[in-house]
Kinemage of the C-alpha trace (Angstrom):
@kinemage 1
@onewidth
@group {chain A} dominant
@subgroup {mainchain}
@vectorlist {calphas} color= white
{ca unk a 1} P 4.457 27.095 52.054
{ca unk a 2} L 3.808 23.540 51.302
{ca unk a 3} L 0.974 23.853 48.664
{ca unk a 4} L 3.322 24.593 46.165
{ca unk a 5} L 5.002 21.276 46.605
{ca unk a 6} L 2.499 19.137 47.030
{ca unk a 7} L 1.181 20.712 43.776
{ca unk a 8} L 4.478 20.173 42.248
{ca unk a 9} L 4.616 16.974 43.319
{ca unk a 10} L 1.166 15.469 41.779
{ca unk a 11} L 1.714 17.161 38.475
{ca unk a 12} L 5.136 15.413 38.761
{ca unk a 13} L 3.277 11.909 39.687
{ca unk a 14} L 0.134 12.610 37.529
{ca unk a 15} L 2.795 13.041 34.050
{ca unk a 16} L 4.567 9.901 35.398
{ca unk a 17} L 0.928 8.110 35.282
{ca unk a 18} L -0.291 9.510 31.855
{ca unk a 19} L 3.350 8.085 30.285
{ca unk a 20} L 2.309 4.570 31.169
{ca unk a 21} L -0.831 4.398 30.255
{ca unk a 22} L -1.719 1.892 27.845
{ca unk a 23} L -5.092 2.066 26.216
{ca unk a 24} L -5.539 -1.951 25.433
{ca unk a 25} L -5.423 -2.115 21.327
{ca unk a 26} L -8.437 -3.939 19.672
{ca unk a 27} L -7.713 -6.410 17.104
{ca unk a 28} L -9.556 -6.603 14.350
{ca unk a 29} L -8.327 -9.544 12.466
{ca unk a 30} L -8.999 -8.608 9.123
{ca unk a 31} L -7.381 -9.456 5.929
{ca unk a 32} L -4.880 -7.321 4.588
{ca unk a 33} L -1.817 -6.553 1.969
{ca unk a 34} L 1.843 -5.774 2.668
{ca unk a 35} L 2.931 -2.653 0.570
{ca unk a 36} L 5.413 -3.169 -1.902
{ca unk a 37} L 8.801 -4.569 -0.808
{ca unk a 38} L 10.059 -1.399 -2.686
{ca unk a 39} L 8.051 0.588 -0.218
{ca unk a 40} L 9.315 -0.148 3.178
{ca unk a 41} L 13.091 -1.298 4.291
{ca unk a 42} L 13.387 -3.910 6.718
{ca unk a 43} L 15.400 -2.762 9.441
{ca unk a 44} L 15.441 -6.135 11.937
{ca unk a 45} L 14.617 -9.702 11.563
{ca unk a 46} L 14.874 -12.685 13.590
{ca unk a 47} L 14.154 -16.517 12.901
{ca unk a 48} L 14.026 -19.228 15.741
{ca unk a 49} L 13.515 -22.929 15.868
{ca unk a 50} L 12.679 -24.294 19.318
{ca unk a 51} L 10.958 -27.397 20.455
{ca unk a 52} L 8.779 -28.685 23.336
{ca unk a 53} L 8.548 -32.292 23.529
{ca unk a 54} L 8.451 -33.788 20.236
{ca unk a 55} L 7.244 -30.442 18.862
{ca unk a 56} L 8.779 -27.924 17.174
{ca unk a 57} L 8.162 -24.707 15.618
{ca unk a 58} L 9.664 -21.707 14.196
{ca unk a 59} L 9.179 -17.870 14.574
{ca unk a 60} L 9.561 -15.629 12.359
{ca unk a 61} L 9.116 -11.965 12.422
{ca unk a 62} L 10.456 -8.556 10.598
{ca unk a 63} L 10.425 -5.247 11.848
{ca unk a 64} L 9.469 -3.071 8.730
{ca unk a 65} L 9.942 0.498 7.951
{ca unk a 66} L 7.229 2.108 5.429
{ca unk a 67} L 9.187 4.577 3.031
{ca unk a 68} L 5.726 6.233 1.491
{ca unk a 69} L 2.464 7.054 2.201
{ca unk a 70} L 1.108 9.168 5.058
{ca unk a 71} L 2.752 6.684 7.715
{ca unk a 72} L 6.342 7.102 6.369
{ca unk a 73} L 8.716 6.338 8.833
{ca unk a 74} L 6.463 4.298 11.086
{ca unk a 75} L 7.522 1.039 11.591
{ca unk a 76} L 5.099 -2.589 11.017
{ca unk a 77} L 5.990 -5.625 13.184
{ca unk a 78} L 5.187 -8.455 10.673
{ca unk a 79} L 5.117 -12.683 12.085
{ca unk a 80} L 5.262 -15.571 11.455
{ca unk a 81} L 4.816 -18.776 13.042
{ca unk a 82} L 5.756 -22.459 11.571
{ca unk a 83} L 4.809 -26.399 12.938
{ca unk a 84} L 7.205 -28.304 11.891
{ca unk a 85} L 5.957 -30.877 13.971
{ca unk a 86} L 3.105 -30.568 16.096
{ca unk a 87} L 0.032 -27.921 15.818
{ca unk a 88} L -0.170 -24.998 17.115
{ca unk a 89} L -3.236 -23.280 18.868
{ca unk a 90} L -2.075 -19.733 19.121
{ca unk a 91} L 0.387 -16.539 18.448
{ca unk a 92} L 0.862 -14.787 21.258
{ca unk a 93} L 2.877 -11.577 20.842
{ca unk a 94} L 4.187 -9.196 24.436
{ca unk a 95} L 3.849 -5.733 22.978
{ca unk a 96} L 4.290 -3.650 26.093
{ca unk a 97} L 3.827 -0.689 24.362
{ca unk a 98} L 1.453 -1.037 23.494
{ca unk a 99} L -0.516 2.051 23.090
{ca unk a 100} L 1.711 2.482 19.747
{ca unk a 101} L -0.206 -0.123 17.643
{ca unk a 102} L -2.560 1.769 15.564
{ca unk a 103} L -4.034 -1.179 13.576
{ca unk a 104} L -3.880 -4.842 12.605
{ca unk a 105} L -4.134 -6.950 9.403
{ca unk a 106} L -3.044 -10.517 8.300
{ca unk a 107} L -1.583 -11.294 5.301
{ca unk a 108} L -2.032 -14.943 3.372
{ca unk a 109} L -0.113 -13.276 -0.008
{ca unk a 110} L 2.753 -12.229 -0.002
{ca unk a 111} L 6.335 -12.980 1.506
{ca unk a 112} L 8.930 -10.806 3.327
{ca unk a 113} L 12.599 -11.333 3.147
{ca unk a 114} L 15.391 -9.938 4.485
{ca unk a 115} L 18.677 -11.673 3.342
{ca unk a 116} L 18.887 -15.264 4.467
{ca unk a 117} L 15.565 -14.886 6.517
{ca unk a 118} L 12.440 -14.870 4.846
{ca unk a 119} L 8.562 -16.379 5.156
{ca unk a 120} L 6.073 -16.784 3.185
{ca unk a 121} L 2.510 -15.905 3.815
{ca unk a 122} L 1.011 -17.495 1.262
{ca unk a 123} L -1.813 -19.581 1.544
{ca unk a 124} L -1.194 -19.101 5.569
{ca unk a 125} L -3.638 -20.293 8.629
{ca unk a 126} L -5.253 -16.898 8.909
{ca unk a 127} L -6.712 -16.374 13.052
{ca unk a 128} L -10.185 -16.469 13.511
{ca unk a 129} L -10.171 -14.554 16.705
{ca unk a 130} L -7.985 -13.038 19.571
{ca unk a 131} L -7.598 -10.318 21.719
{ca unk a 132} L -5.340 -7.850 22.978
{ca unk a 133} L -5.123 -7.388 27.246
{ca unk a 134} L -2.426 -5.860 29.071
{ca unk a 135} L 0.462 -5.340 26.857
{ca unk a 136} L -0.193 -8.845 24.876
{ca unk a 137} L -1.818 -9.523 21.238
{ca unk a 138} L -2.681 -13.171 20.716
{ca unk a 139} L -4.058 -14.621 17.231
{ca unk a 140} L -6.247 -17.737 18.075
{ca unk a 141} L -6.467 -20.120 14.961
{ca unk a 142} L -9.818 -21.598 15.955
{ca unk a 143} L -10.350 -25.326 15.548
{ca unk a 144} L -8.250 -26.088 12.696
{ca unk a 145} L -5.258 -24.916 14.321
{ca unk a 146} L -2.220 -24.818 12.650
{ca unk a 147} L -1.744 -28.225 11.642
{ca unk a 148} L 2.209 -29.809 11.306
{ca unk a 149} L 3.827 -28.639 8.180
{ca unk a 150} L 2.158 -25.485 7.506
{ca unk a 151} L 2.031 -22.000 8.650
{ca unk a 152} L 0.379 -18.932 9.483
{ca unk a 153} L -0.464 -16.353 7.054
{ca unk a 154} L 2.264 -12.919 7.720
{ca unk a 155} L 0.129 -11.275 11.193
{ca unk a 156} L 1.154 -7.502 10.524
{ca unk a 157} L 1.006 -4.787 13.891
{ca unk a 158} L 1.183 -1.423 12.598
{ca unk a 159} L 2.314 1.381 14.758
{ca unk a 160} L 2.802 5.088 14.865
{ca unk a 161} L 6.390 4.570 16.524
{ca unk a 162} L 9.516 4.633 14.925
{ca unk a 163} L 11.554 2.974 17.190
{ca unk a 164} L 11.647 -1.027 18.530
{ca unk a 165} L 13.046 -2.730 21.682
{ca unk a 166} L 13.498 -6.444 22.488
{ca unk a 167} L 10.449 -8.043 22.923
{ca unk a 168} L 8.786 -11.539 23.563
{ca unk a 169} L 6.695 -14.103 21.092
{ca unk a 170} L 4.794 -16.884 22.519
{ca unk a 171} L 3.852 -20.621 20.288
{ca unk a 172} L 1.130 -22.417 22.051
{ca unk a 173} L 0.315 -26.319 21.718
{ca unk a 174} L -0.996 -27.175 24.794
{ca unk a 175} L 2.464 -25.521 26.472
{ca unk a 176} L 4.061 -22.580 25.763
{ca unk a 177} L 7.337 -22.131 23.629
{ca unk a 178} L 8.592 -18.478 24.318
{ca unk a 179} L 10.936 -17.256 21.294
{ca unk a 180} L 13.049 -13.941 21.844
{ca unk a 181} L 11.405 -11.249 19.572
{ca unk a 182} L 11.162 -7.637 18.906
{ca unk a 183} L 8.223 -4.844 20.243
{ca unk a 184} L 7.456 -2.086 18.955
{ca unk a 185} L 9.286 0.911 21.608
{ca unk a 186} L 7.620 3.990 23.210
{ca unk a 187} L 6.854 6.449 21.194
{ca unk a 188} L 8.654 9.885 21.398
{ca unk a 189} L 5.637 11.702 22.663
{ca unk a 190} L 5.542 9.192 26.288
{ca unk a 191} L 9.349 9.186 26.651
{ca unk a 192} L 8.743 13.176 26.695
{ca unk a 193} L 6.048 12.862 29.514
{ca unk a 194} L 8.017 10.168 31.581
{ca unk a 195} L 11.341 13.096 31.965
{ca unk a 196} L 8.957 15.522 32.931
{ca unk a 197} L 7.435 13.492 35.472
{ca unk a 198} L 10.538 12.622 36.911
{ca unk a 199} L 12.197 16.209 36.660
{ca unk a 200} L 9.164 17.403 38.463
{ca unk a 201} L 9.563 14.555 41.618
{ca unk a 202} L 13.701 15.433 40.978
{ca unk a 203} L 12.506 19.370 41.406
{ca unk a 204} L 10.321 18.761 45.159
{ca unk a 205} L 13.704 17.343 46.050
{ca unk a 206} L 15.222 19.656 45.405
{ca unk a 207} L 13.097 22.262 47.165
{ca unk a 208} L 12.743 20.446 50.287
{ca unk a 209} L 16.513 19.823 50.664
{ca unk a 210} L 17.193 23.495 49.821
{ca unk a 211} L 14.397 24.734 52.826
{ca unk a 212} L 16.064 22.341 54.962
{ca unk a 213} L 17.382 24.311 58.035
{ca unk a 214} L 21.010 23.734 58.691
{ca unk a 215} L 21.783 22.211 62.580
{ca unk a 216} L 23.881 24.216 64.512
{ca unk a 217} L 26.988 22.105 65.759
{ca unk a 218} L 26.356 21.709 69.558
């Protein structure tokens, strides 16, 4: 009688694997346009300042809702990244989930606000390479950098979720300033395949326990 269990048991452990597994997204680092501000709603923002040694920077980055179009209710992670003094080499964005990010664009013209927060694209550093490994997207701004006083152009993730988590950004200069952020979260679809994994190691339990032979009291 144990085939049934161990059989219950690796489709329990096999769902559990195919909910965390992250295909690695491929930037492509194109140039790109922001729909019309009348066309998505921005439902988070954050802006930072932080400094490491007699740099400092500031991060910028919205997490935008589309309201039309086939993607309609997917949300766009859209950044932003400032020298105020200093340069900066890199963008590095932790995007654990990865496997939601459908595409990539930046954006040198147009700018996104939201209340007191806003940042302009225009006439941005746009990256001239990157890569995406293990849950992290970095923009690399090639030898010019991104010299002090000026910014990036708007670096847009798009994603088929509609839900975000706290996340991690990343300002490189030599050393690494890590700014509190937003990610996008795991789409509905994974969260699905993660409680049946675990109902299914929950249900061999639950069998063994109930063939369990009681112990007769001596």
């Amino acid at each position: 009688m144990r085939r049934p269990v161990i059989l219950f048991l690796a489709i329990g452990l096999a769902t559990l694997v195919a909910a965390d597994a992250r295909a690695d997204f491929s930037p492509s680092f194109s140039g790109g346009t922001l729909p019309s501000s009348a066309d998505y709603t921005v439902l988070a923002a954050v802006q930072t300042q932080l400094s490491h040694g007699a740099d400092t920077f500031t991060m910028t980055e919205f997490v935008v809702q589309l309201n039309t179009g086939p993607n309609a209710g997917d949300l766009d992670f859209v950044l932003g990244v400032t020298a105020n003094a200093g340069h900066i080499d890199n963008a590095t964005m932790f995007t654990f989930n990865n496997d939601n990010i459908i595409g990539d664009f930046w954006d040198n013209t147009d700018t996104v606000t939201n209340g007191s927060i806003s940042f302009s694209g225009v006439g941005g550093a746009i990256p001239t390479s990157g890569n995406a490994f293990d849950g992290v997207v970095t923009w690399e701004f090639g030898p010019t950098e991104i010299p002090q006083g000026s910014s990036s152009a708007l670096l847009v993730l798009q994603t088929n979720t509609t839900n975000f988590t706290d996340g991690g950004v990343s300002v490189n200069d030599g050393g690494s300033i890590n700014f509190d952020a937003f990610e996008p979260g795991p789409a509905p679809s994974s969260m699905i395949l993660s409680g049946m994994g675990l109902l299914s190691v929950a249900g061999v339990v639950l069998v063994r326990r109930i063939r369990m032979p009681s112990v007769a009291a001596a």
